[in-house]
C-alpha positions in Angstrom: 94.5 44.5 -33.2 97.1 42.5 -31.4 99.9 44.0 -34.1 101.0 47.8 -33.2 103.8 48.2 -35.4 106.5 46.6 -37.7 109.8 45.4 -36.4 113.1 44.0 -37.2 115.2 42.1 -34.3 119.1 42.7 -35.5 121.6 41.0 -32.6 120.3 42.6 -29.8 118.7 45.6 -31.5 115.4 46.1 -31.9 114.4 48.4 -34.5 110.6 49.5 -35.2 108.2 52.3 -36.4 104.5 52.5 -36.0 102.0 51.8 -38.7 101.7 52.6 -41.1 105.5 52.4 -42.1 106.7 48.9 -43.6 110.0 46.9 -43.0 111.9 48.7 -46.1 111.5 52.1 -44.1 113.5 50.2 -40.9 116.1 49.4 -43.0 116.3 52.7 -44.4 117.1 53.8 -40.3 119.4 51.0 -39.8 121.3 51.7 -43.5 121.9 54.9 -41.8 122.1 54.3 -38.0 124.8 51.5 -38.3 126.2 53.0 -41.4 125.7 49.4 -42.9 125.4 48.9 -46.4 122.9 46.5 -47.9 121.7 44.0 -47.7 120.8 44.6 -44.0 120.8 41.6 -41.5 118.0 40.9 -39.3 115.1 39.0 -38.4 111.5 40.6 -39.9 109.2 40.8 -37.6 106.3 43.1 -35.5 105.5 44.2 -32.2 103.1 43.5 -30.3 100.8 45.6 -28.4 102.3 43.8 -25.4 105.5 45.1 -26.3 106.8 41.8 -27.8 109.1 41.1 -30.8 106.9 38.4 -32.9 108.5 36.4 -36.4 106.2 36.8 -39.6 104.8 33.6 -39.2 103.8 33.9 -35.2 102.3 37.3 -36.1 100.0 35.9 -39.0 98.8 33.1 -36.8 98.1 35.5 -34.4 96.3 37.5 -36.6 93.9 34.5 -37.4 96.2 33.8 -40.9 97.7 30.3 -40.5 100.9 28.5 -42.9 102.4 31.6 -44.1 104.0 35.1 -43.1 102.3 38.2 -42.5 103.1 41.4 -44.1 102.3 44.7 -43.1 101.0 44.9 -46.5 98.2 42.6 -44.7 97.9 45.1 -41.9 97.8 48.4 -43.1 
């Protein structure tokens, strides 16, 4: 599977956690890391085995799923 992990891109942070945690348990980590409070800001996204930061949309396409974003609700 060419998705390891989800991901969100915030400035030049990049926040992740491995499957099968989802995007609410990042923000959790950022809530508390950059003592923001909600809503958090960011770009939802995954990694890549590769190592690369990938938008919903260029992750479901690469997962075969085309005009729409992927959740990790699809993944795992």
């Amino acid at each position: 599977m060419p998705i390891v992990a989800v991901a969100i891109k915030f400035g030049d942070l990049l926040y992740t956690l491995p499957k099968p945690n989802r995007h609410h348990h990042i923000i959790a980590h950022m809530l508390h890391d950059l003592r923001e409070r909600a809503p958090v800001r960011g770009e939802q996204g995954f990694l890549t085995r590769e190592g690369n930061f990938v938008c919903r949309y260029c992750a479901a396409k690469l997962m075969g799923i085309e005009g729409r974003k992927l959740y990790s609700e699809d993944l795992w």
